[in-house]
C-alpha positions in Angstrom: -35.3 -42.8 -4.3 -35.8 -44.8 -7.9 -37.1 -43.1 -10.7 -41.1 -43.8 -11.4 -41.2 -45.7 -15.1 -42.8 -42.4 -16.1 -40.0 -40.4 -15.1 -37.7 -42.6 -16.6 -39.0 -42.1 -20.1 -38.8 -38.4 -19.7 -35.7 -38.6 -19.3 -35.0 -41.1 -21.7 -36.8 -39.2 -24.6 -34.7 -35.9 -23.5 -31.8 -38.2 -24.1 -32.9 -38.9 -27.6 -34.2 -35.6 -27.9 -30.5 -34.1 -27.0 -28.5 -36.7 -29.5 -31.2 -35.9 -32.2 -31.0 -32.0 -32.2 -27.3 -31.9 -31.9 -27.1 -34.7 -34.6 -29.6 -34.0 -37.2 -30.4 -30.5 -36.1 -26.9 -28.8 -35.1 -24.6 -30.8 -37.2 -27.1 -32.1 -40.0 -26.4 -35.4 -40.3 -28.7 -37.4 -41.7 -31.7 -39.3 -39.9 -30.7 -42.7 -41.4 -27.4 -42.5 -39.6 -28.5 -40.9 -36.3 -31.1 -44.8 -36.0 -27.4 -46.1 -37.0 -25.3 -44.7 -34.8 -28.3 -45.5 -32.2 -28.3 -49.3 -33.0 -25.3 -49.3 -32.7 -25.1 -48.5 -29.2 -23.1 -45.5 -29.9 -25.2 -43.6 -27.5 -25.9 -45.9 -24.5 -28.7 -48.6 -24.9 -32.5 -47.2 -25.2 -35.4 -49.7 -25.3 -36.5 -50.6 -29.0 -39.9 -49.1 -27.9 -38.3 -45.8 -26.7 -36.7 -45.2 -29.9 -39.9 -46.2 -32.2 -42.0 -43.6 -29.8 -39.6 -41.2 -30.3 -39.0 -41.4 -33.9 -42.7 -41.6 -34.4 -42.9 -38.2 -32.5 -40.5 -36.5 -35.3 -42.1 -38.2 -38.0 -45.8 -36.7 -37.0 -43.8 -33.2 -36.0 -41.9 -33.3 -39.8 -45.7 -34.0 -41.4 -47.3 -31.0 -39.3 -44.0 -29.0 -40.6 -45.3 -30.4 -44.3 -48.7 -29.1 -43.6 -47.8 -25.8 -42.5 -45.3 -25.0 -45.3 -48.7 -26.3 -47.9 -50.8 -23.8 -46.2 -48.1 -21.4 -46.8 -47.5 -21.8 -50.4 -49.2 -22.9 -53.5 -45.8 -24.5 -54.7 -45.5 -26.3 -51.4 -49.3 -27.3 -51.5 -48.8 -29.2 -54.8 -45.5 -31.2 -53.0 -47.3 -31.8 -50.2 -49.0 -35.4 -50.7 -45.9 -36.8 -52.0 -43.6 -35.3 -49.1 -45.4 -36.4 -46.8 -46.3 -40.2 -48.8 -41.8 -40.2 -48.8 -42.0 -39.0 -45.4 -44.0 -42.0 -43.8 -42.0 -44.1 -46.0 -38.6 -43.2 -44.8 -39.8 -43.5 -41.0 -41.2 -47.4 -41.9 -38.1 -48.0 -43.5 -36.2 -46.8 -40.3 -38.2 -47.9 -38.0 -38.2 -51.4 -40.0 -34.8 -51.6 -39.9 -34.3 -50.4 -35.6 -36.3 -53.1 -34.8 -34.6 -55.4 -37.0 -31.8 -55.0 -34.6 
């Protein structure tokens, strides 16, 4: 039986999900070379749109992460604009450069 478009993307973004956490999370490489290594093929292919959706996902789960550490701490609070400005930033730049193929 063929996998629904739906399910498809599922599975797709717990593919990406599994290369990002062992990647960036387990090994801590850096983002920059994780959309690399993706454009590169280095994983298997993923649609352009798979991979924005997906890194757009951890960009808006690092900027709650931002908010949460300001609400924590004074010293964080007064960071906390221009983390998050370098934050969006680095995504656009990424993203930018995906799609660029």
């Amino acid at each position: 039986m063929p996998l629904s478009s739906a399910t498809r993307r599922i599975a797709m973004n717990e593919r990406l999900w599994e290369i990002y956490e062992q990647l960036c999370l387990i090994e801590y490489r850096p983002l920059q070379e994780f959309v690399r290594r993706l454009k590169a093929g280095e994983f298997g292919e993923f649609r352009k749109e798979e991979v924005v959706d997906f890194l757009r996902w951890v960009e808006g789960n690092m900027l709650q992460n931002i908010q949460v550490k300001a609400m924590e701490s004074p010293a964080y609070a007064e960071m906390a604009e221009h983390v998050s400005e370098e934050t969006q930033r680095m995504f656009e730049e990424l993203i930018a450069e995906y799609e660029r193929g």
